[in-house]
N, C-alpha and C positions, 0 to 999 in steps of 0.2 A: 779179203779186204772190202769186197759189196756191202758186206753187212754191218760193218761198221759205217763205211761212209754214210749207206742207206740210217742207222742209227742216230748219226751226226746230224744231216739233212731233216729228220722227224722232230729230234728234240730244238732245232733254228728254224722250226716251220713259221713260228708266231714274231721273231724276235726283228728289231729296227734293224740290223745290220742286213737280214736278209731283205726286208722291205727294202731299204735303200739301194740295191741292187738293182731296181727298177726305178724306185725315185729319182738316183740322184744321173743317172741315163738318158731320163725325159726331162730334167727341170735344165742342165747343161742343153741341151739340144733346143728345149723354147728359149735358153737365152740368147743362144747364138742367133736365132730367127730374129727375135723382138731387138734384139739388141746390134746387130748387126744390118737389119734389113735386106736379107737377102742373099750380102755379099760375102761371103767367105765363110759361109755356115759349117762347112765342113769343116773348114783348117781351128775355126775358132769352137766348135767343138772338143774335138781332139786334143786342142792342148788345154784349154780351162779344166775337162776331166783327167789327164793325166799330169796337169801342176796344182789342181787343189783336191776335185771331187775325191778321185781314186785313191789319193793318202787318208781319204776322211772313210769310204768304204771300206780299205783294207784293216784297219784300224779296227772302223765298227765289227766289223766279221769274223777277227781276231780275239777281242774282248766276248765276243757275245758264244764265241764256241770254246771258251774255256769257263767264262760265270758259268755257264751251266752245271757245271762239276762243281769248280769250284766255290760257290755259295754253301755245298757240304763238305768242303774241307778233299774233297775228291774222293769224299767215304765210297760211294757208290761207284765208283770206276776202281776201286779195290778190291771190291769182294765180286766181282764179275770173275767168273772161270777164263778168263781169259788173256797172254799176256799184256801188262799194259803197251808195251811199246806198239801193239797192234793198233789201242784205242789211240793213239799220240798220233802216230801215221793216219790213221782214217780221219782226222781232223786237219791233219795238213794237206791231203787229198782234198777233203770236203773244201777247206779255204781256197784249193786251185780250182776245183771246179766252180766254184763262188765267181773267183776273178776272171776266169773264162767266158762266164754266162755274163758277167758287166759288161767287158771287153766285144762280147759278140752282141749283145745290144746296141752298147755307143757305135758300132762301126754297119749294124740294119739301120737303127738311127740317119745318122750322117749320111749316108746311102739313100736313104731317101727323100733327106734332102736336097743332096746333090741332085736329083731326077726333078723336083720342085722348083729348085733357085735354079744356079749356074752351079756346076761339077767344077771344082779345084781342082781335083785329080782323076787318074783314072780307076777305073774299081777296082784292079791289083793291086795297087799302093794305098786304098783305105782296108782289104782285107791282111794285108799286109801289117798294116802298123797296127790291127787288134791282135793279131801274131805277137807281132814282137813284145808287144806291151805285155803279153799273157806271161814269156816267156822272159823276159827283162824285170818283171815284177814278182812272180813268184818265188824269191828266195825268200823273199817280205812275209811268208804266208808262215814258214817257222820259228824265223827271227819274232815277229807280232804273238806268234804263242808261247814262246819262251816271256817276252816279257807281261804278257798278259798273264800267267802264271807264276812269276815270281815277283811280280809288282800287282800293280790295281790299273784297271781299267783307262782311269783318267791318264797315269803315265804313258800306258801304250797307246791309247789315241794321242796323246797329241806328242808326245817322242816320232812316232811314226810321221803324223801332221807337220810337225817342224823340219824333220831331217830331209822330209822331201821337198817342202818347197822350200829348204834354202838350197840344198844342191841342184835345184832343176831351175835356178837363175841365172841369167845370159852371160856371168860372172864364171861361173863354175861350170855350168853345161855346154856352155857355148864358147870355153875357154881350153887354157889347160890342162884343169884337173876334172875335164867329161869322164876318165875312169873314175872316177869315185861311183861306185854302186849308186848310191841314191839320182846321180848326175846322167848316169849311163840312157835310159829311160828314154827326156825328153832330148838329151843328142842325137841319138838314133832316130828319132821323128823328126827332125831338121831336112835330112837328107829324104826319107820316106815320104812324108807330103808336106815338104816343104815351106817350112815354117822355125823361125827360130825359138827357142826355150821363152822368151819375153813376149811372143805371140804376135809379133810382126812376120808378115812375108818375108824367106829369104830373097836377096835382090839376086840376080844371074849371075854375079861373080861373088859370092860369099864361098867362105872356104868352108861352111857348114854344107855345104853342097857331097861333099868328099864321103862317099859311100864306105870307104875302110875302115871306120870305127866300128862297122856293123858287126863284121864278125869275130873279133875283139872283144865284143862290150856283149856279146850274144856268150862266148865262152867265159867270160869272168862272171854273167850270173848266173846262168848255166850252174857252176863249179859249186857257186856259193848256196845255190838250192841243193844240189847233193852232199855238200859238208855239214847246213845246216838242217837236213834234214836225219844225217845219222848221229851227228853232235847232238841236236836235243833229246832225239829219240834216245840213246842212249843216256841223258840228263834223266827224264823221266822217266825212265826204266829202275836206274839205280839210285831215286831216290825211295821206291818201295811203296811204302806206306806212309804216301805225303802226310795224310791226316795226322800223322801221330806225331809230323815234326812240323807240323805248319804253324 
């Protein structure tokens, strides 16, 4: 599986989605400084990139590791000696380890601002919530290549772009239906550093406080990365020789 990923990683060396990995990391982080002043760098951080940046990275990084192939019809991921479900798999790897390497920026990031300004929390619960966010968001990294593969670009960014920040609204996140997958995310950050889905402090009696969603919303997407990753892999396994039905 190295050498696929390693393959995956060579051909996304040049492309905007992987630059924004870095961009979109540092430009959240100068705003929470300029625009915050100081205070709550951290908290406001954190959730601006997981209520807008992160739907627009994952998105990007989804579209950009499938154009690759597909601008030739996927000719050339056919006639490799290799099965495809290996190539399918080593791009859903590559897109975790994508979301990993964002996720452990914004939380060096934030970290050192908290050492700068004033520290919101303590450093368990900022490495903590790049944790959970790695692992609360990556079912997103197969779902994004199925539709980045059966549709166009535009639809997967911003389907992606839509579904997350309407479910990660204080409505939905911060309500009843926080298991909704898209909602699950910025719930669990509620409780973790403290902060609601709308990007206000939680106050000291908010029920958003309540840690039990954690591991609930940790195994529903959990679940949906291993379903969604043998459901497409096996999608694109038996579709064969896409080029010839594309």
């Amino acid at each position: 599986m190295t050498r696929f990923i390693q393959a995956e990683l060579l051909k996304g060396k040049r492309s905007f989605g992987r630059k924004g990995l870095i961009i979109f990391p540092l430009l959240v982080s100068l705003m929470a400084i300029f625009l915050m002043g100081g205070q709550f760098t951290q908290v406001g951080a954190y959730n601006w990139w997981y209520m807008l940046l992160l739907p627009m990275v994952v998105g990007l990084i989804c579209t950009n590791l499938i154009d690759s192939d597909k601008r030739f019809s996927f000719y050339n991921v056919n006639i490799l000696p290799f099965p495809v479900s290996k190539i399918w798999q080593g791009k859903i790897w590559t897109g975790i380890l994508y979301l990993a390497f964002g996720n452990g920026l914004i939380f060096g990031l934030t970290t050192i601002s908290g050492v700068i300004f004033s520290s919101q929390y303590p450093f368990w619960r900022g490495i903590t919530a790049g944790i959970v966010l790695t692992l609360t968001w990556s079912w997103q990294i197969p779902f994004g290549l199925f539709l980045a593969s059966r549709f166009n670009s535009v639809v997967t960014f911003l389907g992606i772009l839509f579904l997350n920040i309407l479910c990660s609204g204080q409505t939905i996140a911060g309500g009843d239906f926080w298991y909704l997958p898209f909602a699950i995310p910025p719930r669990m950050m509620a409780p973790i550093i403290g902060i609601n889905p709308n990007g206000i402090p939680l106050e000291a009696g908010s029920p958003l406080h309540d840690t039990a969603v954690i591991f609930p919303g940790l195994i529903i997407t959990v679940s949906l990365l291993f379903i969604g990753y043998f459901i497409t892999t096996k999608w694109f396994s038996d579709r064969g020789r896409y080029h010839e039905s594309a």
